[in-house]
Backbone as CSV, one residue per row, in Angstrom:
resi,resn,N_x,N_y,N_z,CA_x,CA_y,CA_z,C_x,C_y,C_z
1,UNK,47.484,13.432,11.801,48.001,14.731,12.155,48.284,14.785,13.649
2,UNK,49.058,15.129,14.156,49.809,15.558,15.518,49.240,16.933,15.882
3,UNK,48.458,17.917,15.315,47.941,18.940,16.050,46.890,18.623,17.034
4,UNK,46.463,19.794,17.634,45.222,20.001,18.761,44.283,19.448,18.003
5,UNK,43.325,18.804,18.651,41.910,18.801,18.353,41.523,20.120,18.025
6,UNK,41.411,20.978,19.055,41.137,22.296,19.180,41.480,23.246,17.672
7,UNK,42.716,23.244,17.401,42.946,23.664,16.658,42.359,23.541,15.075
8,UNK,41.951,21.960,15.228,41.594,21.438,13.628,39.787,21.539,13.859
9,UNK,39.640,22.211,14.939,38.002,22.662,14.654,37.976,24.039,14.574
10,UNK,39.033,24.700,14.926,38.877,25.457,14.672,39.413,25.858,12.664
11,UNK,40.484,24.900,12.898,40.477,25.502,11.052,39.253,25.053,10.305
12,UNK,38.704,23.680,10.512,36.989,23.597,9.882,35.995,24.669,10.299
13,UNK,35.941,25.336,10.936,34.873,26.248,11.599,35.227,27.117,12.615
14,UNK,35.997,28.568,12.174,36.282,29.098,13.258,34.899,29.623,13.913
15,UNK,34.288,29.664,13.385,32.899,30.720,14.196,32.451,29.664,15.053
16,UNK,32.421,28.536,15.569,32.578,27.702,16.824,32.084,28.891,17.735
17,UNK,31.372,28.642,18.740,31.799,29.336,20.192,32.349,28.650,20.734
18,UNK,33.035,29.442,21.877,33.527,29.253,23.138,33.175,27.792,23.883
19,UNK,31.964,28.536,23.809,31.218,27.281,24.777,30.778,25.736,23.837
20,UNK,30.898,26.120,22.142,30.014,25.052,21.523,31.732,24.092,21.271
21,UNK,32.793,24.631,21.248,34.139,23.905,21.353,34.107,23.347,22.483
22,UNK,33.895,23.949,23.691,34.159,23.424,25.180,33.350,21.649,24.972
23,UNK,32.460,21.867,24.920,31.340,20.857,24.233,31.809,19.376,23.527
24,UNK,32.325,20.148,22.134,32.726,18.991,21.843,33.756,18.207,21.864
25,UNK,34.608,18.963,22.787,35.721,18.495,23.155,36.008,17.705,24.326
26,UNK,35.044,18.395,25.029,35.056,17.457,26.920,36.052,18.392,27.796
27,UNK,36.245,20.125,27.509,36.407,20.898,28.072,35.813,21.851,28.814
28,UNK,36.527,22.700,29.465,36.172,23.590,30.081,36.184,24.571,29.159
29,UNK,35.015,25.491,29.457,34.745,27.131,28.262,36.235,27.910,28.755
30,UNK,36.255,27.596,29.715,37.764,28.810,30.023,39.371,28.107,30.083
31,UNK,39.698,26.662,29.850,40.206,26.127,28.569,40.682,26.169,27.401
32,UNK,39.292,26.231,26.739,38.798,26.441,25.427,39.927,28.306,25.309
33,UNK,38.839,29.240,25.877,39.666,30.062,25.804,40.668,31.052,26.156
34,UNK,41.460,30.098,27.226,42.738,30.155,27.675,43.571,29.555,26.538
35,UNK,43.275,28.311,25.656,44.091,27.882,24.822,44.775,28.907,23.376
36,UNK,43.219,29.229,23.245,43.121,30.284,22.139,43.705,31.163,22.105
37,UNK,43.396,31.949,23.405,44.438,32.998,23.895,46.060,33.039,23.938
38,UNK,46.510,31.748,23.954,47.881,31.314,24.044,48.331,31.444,22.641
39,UNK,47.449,30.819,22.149,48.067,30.660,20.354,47.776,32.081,19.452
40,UNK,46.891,32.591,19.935,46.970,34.212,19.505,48.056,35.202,19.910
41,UNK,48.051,34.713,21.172,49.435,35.646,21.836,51.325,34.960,21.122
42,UNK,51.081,33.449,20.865,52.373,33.022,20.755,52.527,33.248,18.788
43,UNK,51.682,33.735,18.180,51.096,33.855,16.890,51.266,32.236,16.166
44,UNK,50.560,31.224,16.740,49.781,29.976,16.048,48.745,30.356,14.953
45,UNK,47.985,31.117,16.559,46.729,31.662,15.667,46.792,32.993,14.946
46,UNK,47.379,33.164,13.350,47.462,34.348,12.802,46.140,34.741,12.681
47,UNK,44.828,34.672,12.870,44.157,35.130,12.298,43.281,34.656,11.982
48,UNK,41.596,35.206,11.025,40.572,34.503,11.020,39.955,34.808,9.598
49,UNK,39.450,34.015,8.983,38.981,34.305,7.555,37.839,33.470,7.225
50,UNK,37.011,33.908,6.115,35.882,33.448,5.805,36.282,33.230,4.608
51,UNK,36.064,32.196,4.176,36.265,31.452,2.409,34.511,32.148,1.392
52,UNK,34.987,32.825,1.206,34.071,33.528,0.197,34.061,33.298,-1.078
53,UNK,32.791,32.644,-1.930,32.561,32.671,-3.214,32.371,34.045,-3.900
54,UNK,33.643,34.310,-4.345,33.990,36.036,-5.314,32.957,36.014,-6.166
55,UNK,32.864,34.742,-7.112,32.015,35.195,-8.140,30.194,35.313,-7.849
56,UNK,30.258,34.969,-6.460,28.906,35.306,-6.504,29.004,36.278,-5.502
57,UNK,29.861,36.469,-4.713,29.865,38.230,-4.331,30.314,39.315,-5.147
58,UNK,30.442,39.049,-6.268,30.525,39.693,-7.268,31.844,40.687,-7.306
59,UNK,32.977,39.984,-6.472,34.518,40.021,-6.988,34.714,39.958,-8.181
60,UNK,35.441,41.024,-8.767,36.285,40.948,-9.920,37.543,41.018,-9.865
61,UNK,38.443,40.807,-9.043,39.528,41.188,-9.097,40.119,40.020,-9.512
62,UNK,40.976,39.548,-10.021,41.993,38.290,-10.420,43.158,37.906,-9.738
63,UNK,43.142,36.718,-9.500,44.200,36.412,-8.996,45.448,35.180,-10.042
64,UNK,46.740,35.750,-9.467,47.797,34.616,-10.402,48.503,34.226,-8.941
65,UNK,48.783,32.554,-10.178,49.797,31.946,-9.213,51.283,32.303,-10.101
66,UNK,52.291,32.591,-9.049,53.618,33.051,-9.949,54.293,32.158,-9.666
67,UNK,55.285,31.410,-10.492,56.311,30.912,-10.158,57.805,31.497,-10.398
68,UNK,58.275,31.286,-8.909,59.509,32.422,-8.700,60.739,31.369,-9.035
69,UNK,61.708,31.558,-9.647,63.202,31.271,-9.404,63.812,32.379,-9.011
70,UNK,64.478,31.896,-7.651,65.545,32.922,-7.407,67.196,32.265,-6.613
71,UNK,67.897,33.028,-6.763,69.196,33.232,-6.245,69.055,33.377,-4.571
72,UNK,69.507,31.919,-4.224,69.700,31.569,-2.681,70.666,32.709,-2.026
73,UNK,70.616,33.428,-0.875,71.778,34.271,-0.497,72.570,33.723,0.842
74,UNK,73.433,33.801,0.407,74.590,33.532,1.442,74.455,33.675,2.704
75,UNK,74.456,32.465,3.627,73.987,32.848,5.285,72.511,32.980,5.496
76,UNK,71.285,33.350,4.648,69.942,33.447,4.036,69.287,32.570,3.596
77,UNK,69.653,31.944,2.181,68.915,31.049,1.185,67.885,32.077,1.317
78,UNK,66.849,31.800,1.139,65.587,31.969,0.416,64.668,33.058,1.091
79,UNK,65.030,33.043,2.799,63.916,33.867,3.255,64.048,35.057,2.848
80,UNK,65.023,36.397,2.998,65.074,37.533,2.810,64.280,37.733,1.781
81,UNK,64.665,37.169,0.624,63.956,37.742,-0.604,62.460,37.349,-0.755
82,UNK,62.354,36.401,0.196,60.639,35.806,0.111,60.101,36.406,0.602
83,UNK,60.589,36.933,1.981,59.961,37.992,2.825,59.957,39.465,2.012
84,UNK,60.768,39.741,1.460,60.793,41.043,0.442,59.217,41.326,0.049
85,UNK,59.196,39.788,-1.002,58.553,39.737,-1.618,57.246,39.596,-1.420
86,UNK,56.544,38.882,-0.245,55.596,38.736,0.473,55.112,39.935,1.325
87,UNK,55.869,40.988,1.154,55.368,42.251,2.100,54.888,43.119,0.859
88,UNK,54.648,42.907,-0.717,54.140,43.282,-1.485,52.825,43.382,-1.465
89,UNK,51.503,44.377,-1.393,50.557,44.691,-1.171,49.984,43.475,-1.910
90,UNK,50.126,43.584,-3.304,49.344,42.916,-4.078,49.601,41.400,-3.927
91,UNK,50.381,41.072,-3.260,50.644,39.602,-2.717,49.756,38.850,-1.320
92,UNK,49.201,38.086,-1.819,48.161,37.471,-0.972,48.813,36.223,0.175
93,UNK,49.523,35.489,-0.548,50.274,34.785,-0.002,51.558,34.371,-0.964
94,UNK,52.691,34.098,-0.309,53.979,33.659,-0.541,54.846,32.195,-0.253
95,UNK,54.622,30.978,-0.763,55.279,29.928,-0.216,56.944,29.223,-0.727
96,UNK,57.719,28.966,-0.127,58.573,28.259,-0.924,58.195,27.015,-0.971
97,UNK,58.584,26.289,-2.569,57.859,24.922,-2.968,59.222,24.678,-3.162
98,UNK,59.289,23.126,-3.703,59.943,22.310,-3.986,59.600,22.428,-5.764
99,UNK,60.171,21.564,-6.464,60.374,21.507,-7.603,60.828,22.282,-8.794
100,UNK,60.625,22.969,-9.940,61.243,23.891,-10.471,61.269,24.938,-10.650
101,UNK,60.781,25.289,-9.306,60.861,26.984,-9.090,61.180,27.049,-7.335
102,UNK,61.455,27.995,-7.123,61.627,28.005,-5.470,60.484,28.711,-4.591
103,UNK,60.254,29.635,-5.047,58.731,30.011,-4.920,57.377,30.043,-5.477
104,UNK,56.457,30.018,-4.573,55.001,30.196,-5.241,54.135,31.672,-4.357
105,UNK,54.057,32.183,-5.496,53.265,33.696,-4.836,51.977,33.787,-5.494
106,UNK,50.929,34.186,-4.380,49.388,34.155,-5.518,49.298,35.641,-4.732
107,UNK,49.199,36.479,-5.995,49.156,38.191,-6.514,47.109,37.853,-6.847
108,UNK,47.155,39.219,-5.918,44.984,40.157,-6.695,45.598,40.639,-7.187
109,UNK,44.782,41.707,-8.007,44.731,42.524,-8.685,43.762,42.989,-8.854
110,UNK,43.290,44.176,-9.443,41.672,44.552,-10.104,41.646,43.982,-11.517
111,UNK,42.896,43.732,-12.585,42.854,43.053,-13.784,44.051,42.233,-14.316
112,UNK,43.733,41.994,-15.302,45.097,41.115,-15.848,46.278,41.957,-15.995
113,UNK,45.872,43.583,-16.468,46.976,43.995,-16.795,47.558,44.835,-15.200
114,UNK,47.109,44.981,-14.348,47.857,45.259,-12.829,48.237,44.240,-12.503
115,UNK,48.106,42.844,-12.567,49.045,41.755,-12.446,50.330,41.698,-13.156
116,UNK,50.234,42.173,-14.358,51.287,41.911,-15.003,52.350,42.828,-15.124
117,UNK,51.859,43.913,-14.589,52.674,45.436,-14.191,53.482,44.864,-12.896
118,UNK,52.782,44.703,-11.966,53.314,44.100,-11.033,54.801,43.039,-11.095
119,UNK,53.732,41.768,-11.986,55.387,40.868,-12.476,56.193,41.708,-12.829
120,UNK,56.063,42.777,-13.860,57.174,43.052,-15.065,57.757,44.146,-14.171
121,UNK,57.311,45.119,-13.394,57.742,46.197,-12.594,58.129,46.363,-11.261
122,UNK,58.166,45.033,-10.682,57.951,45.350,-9.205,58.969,44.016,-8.698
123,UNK,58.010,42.634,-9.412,58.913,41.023,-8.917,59.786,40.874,-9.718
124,UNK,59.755,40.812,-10.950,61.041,40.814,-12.083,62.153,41.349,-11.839
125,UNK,61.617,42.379,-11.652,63.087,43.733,-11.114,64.130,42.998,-10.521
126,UNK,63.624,42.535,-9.327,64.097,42.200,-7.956,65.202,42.104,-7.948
127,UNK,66.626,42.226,-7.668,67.727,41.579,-7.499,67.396,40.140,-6.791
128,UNK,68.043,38.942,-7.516,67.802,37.851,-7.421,66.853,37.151,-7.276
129,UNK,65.728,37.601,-8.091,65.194,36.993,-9.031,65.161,36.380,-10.545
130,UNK,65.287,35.492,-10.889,65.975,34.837,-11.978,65.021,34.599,-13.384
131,UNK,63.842,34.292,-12.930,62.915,34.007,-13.891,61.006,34.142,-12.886
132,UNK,60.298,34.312,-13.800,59.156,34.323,-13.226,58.664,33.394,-14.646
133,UNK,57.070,33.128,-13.826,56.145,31.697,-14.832,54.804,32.765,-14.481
134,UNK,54.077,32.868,-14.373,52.288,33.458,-14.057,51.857,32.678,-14.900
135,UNK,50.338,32.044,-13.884,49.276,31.497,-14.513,48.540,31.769,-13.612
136,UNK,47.373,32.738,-14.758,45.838,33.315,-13.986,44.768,32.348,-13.224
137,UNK,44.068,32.631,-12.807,43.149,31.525,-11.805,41.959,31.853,-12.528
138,UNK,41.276,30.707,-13.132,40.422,31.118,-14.383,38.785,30.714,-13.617
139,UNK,38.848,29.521,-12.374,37.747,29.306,-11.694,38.320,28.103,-10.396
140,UNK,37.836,28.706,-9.105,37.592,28.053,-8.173,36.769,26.855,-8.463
141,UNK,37.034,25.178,-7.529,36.107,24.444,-7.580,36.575,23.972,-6.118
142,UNK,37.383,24.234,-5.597,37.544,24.076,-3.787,38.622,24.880,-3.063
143,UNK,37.945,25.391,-2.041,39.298,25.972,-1.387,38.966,26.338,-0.154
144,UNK,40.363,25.744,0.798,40.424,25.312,1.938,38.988,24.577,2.712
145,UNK,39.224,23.267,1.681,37.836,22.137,1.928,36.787,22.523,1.812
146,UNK,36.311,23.625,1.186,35.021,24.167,0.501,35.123,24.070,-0.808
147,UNK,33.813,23.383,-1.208,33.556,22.985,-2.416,33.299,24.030,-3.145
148,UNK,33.102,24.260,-4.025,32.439,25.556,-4.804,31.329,25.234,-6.073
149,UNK,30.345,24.613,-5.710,29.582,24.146,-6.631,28.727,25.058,-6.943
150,UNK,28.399,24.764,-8.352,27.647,25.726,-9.507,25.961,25.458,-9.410
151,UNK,25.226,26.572,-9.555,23.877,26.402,-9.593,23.515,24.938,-10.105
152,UNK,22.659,23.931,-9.408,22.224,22.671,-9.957,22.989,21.657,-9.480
153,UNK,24.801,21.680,-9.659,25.463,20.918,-9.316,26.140,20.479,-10.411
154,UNK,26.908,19.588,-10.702,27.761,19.153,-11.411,27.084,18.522,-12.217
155,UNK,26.972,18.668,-13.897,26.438,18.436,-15.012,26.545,17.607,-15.278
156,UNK,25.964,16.333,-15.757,26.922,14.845,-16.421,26.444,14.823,-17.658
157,UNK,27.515,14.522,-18.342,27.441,14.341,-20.080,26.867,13.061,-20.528
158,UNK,25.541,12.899,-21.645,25.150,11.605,-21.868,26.121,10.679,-22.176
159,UNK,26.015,9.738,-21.953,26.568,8.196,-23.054,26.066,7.732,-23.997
160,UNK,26.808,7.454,-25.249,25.680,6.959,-26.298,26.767,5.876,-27.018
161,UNK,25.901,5.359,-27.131,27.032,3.848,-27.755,27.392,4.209,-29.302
């Protein structure tokens, strides 16, 4: 990878301090966050999040991954309508992929059926949108390099000849 050091400790561990980055980097604390400051101000750094296990904070809400086909626009292609579509509350994140769809959108909800109100009432609609796919997210087992392991750990099935 060609990014900062800085940067890729901070996506493993933003709660780092100041001073515990300065550290392991062989910087200066005001460096450290002079850099930070730059990439917050130039928006590198959108922002900060904690990878939370829902089901044991006792989230219920559901999430789908959608797959979008849509109608490229003239002078545009793809962003307008992605951006449309990505300023949708219930939209968590929005990517354009490669292969047989042009987008990928992962929609919360509180249930299956406000997800699907959503597809059928809100993304479907869309002018140039062509087709939608949804598939629900039935269980986490990693995300963004967090494991998500189950009380005990991973079960192994006997062998028997």
């Amino acid at each position: 990878m060609s990014t900062d050091p800085l940067l890729e400790l901070l996506r493993s561990k933003a709660r780092h301090s100041h001073e515990e980055l300065a550290e392991l980097l062989a910087m200066s604390e005001a460096e450290v966050r002079a850099k930070i400051a730059a990439w917050e101000k130039d928006g590198t750094i959108l922002g900060y999040h904690a990878v939370v296990n829902g089901e044991r904070a006792g989230d219920l809400n559901v999430q789908a991954f959608i797959e979008v086909k849509v109608t490229p626009e003239r002078g545009g292609g793809f962003d307008r309508l992605a951006l449309r579509i990505a300023r949708f509350d219930q939209v968590v994140s929005c990517y354009l992929a490669s292969g047989g769809y042009d987008l990928m959108v992962v929609v919360e909800g509180t249930d299956l059926r406000e997800v699907a109100r959503f597809v059928s009432e809100r993304l479907s609609t869309l002018d140039g949108v062509l087709s939608t796919a949804t598939h629900f997210l039935l269980k986490t087992y990693k995300q963004y390099g967090f494991l998500f392991e189950g009380e005990g750990g991973v079960e192994r099935l006997a062998v028997s000849p």
